[in-house]
Structures are given as structure tokens and as C-alpha cells.
C-alpha positions, 0 to 999 in steps of 0.5 A: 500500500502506497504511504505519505512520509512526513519528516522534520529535521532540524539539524538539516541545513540546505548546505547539507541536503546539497551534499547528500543528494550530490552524493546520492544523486536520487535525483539521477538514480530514484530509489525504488519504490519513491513516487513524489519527494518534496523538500523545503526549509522553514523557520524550524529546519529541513521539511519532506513530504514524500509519496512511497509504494511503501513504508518499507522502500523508504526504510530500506532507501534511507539505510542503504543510501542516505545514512551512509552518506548523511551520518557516515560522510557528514557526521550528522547525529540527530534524526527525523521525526518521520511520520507515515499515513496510508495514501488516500488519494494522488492527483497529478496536474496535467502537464507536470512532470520531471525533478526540481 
């Protein structure tokens, strides 16, 4: 069943979220199971809201390719508050497509 993750992280900086995905490079190479990621910073940190097919595919993307490189290369210590819901409903504008 497709799911909606939810994450805050403050300790995340736009420094850091351009290293990681350099290094990751999801945006040329996607992770299995990731339908839609969408980061942005507010006054409180690093925000995402993703759509995965499933909570297990974002489980096993994090391990196997962020936090190498997030917690491993960078040093980051803290983690995210991540919260999952079962996806209701997806709607797609006509037209929209591609990254960034």
C-alpha cells in the first residue's frame, strides 16, 4: 500500500541536503519504490513530504543510501521525526512532470 512520509529535521541545513543528494544523486538514480519527494526549509529546519509504494522502500532507501552518506560522510547525529499515513488519494496536474 502506497504511504505519505512526513519528516522534520532540524539539524538539516540546505548546505547539507546539497551534499547528500550530490552524493546520492536520487535525483539521477530514484530509489525504488519513491513516487513524489518534496523538500523545503522553514523557520524550524529541513521539511519532506514524500509519496512511497511503501513504508518499507523508504526504510530500506534511507539505510542503504542516505545514512551512509548523511551520518557516515557528514557526521550528522540527530534524526527525523518521520511520520507515515496510508495514501488516500494522488492527483497529478496535467502537464507536470520531471525533478526540481
Amino acid at each position: 500500500m502506497a504511504v505519505v512520509m512526513t519528516f522534520a529535521w532540524p539539524e538539516i541545513t540546505p548546505e547539507l541536503y546539497d551534499a547528500v543528494r550530490d552524493r546520492v544523486r536520487w535525483e539521477d538514480n530514484a530509489p525504488d519504490g519513491c513516487v513524489l519527494h518534496v523538500g523545503w526549509f522553514a523557520d524550524d529546519g529541513f521539511h519532506v513530504t514524500d509519496v512511497w509504494e511503501s513504508e518499507n522502500h523508504f526504510t530500506q532507501f534511507i539505510a542503504d543510501r542516505i545514512e551512509p552518506v548523511l551520518k557516515g560522510e557528514l557526521g550528522v547525529k540527530s534524526d527525523p521525526q518521520v511520520k507515515f499515513s496510508p495514501l488516500y488519494r494522488r492527483f497529478v496536474a496535467p502537464g507536470v512532470s520531471g525533478a526540481a
